[in-house]
C-alpha positions, 0 to 999 in steps of 0.5 A: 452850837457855841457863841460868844454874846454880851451881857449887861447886868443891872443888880440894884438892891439899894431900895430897902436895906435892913442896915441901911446899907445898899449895894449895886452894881453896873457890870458888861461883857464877855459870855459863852454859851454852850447850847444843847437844844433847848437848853443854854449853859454859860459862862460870863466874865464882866466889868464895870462899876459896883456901888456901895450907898451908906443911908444912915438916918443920923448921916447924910447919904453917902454913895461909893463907886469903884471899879468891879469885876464878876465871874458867872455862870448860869442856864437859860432855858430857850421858850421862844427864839427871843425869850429865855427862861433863866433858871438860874444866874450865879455871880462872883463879884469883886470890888475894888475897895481896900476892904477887899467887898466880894458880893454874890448875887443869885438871880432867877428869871426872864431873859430878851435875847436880841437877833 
């Protein structure tokens, strides 16, 4: 069986950087999910804002915002109706930014699946 949900993405990694540089991003939309019993293979294709946090001791703290684009896929495994066991998310982001900042995040996880 096949449907199409949504998906909101908060990728948050502006806590401890080794540079002193952050990047997040706030990203929603669109996702098809292809089940096959228990397993759910899907693509997603989301929007919103990306961040970028320069947190340089010598500067004041400088925070960018542009718009953002991603790509994803990934597979969910089905435990319970309600909760899925993420066995892996791939995304491909693009910012807006003249240098043209492409992020990838990879995440792995637990998933709520709201009815």
């Amino acid at each position: 069986m096949q449907h199409i949900g949504v998906e909101g993405d908060i990728h948050y990694a502006s806590i401890i950087t080794p540079d002193d540089v952050g990047e997040d991003s706030y990203l929603i939309g669109p996702r098809f999910v292809f089940n096959k019993k228990r397993f759910a293979p899907y693509a997603k294709v989301l929007f919103g804002v990306g961040t970028l946090n320069l947190q340089f001791d010598t500067q004041p703290h400088s925070k960018t915002s542009q718009f953002a684009y991603a790509v994803g896929a990934g597979l969910d495994y089905k435990l319970t109706r309600s909760i899925n066991i993420r066995a892996f998310d791939f995304e491909y982001q693009h910012w807006s930014y003249l240098t043209g900042l492409t992020p990838i995040a990879m995440t792995v996880g637990v998933a709520y699946q709201f009815h």
